[in-house]
Backbone bond lengths (Angstrom), bond angles and torsions (degrees), N, CA, C in turn:
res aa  C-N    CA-C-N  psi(-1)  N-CA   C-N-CA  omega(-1)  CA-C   N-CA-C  phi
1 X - - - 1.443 - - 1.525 109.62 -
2 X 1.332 106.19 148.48 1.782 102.03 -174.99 1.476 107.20 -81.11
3 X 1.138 100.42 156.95 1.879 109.88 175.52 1.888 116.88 -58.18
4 X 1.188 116.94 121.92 1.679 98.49 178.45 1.392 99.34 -103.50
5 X 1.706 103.77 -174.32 1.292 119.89 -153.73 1.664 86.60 -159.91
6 X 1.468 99.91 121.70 1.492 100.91 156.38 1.818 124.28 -55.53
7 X 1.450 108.11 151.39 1.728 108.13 171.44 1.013 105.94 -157.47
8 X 0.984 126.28 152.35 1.961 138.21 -179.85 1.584 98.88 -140.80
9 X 1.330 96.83 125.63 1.767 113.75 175.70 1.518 96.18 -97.39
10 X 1.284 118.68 123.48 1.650 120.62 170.73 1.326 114.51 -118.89
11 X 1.543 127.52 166.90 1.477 130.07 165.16 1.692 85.55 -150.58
12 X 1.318 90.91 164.56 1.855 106.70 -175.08 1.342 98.40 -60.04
13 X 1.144 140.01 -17.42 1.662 135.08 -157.73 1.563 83.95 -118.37
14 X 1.246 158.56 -134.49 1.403 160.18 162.29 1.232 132.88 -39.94
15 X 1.384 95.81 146.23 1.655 93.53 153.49 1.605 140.76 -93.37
16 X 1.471 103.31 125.01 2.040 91.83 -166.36 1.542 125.64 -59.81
17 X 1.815 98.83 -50.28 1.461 113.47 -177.66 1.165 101.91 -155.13
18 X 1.539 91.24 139.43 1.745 104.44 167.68 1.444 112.12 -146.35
19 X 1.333 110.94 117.28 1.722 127.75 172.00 1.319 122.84 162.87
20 X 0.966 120.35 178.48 1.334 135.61 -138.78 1.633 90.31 -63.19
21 X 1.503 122.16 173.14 1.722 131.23 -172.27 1.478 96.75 -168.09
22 X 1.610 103.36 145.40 1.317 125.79 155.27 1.879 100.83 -62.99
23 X 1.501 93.61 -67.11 1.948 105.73 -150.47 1.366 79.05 -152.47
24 X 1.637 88.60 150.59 1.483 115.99 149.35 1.774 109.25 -147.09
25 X 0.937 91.96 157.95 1.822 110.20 -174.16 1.800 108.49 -138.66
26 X 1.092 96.19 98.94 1.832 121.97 -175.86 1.676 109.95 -99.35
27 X 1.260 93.04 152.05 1.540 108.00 171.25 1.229 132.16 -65.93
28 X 1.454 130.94 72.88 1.309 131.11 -164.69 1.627 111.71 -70.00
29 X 1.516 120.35 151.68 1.251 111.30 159.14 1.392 139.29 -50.89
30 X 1.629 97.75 -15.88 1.864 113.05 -177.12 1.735 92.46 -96.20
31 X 1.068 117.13 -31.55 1.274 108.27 -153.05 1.971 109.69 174.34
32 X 1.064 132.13 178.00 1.218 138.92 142.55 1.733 108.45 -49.64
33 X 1.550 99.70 148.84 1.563 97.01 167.67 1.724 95.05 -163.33
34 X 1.433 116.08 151.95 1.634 113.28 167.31 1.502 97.13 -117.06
35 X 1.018 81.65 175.80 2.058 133.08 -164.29 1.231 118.73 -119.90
36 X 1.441 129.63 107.88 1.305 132.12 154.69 1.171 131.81 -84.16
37 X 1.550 125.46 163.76 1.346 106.67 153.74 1.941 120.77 -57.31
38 X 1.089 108.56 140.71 1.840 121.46 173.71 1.432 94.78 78.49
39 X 1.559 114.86 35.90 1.966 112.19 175.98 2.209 90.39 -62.38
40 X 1.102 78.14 152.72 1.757 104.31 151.17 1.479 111.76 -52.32
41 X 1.348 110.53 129.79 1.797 113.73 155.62 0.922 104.12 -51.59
42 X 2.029 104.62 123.02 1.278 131.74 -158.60 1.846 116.71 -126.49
43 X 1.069 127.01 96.69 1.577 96.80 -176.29 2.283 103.37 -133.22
44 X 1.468 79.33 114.75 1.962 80.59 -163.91 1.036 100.95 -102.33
45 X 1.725 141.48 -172.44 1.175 149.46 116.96 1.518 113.09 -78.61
46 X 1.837 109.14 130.54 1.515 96.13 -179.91 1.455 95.41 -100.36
47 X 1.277 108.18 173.46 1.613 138.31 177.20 1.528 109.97 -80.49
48 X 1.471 144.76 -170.73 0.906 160.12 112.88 1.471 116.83 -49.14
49 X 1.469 122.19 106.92 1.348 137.43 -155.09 1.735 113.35 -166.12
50 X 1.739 111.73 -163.46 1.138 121.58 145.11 1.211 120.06 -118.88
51 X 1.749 110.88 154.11 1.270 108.30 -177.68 1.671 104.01 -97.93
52 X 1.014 112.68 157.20 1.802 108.39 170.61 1.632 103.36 -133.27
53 X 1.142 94.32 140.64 1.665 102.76 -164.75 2.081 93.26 -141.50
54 X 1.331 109.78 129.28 1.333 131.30 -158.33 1.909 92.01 -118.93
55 X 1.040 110.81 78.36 1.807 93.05 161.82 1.158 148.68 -85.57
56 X 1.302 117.89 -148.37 1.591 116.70 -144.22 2.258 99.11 -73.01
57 X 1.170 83.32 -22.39 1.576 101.34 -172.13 2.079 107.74 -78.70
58 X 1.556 97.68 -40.32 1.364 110.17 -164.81 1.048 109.64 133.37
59 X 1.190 122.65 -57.55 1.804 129.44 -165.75 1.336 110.79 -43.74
60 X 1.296 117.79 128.35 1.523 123.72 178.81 1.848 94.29 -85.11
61 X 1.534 105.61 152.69 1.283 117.34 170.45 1.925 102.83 -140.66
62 X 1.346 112.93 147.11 1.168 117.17 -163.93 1.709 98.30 -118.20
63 X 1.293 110.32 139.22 1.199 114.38 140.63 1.989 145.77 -146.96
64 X 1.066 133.45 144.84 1.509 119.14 176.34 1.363 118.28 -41.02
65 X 1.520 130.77 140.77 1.344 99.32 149.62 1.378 87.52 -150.70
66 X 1.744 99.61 175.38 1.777 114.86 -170.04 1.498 95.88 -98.47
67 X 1.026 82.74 164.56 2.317 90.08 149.92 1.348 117.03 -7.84
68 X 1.642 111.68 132.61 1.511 92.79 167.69 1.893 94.82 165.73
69 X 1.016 129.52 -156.15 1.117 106.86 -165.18 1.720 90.96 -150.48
70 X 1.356 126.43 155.38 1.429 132.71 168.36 1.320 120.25 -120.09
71 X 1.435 119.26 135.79 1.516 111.25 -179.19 1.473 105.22 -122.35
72 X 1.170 149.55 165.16 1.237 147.32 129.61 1.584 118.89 -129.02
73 X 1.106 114.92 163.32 1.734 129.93 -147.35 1.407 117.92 -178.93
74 X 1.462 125.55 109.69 1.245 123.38 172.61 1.663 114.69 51.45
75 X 1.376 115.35 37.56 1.157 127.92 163.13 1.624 124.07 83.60
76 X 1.633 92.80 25.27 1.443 111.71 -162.16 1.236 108.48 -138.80
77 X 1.617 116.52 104.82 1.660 111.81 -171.24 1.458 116.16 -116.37
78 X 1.102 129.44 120.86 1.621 133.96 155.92 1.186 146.23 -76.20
79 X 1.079 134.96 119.39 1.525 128.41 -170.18 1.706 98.97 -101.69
80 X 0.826 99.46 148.33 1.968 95.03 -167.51 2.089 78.43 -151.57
81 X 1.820 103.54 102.87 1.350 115.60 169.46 0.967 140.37 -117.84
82 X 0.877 142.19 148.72 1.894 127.20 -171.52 1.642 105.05 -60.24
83 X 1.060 102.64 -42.40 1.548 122.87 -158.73 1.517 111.74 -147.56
84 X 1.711 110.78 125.07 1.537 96.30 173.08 1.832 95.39 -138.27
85 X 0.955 100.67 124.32 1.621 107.69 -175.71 1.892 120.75 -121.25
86 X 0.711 129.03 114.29 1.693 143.74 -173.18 1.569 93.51 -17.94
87 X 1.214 120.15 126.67 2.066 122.91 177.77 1.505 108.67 -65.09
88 X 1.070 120.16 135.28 1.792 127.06 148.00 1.164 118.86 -15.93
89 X 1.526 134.48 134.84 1.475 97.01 154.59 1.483 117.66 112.17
């Protein structure tokens, strides 16, 4: 089984999701980038994109999000977004 990693998706009004993850792959300002469990201290600005989030099960779940910034740390990653809305598709 792959290693997980806690994550919490936030916006100033709620929180979307929070628990354990395989991977996620976010909208960086340079580009797309993913996340493992034991990533490097991480702190980006994301883009306007999708987020993809892989959990504890496998199942990928998708979502929009705006502006906003990502951190991860000691196996613990946050998405902190202006806006996160269910993906297209």
């Amino acid at each position: 089984m792959a290693s997980l990693f806690k994550l919490s998706i936030l916006t100033p009004e709620k929180t979307v999701f929070e628990g354990d993850v395989q991977y996620v792959e976010a909208p960086g300002s340079e580009g797309y980038f993913g996340v493992l469990a034991h990533h490097a201290a991480l702190v980006t600005a994301l883009s306007v994109g999708t987020l993809t989030v892989r959990g504890a099960t496998g199942s990928e779940e998708r979502w929009q999000v705006a502006a906003g910034c990502f951190e991860v740390s000691n196996n613990v990653a946050t998405v902190l977004a202006d806006a996160v809305s269910a993906a297209k598709g």
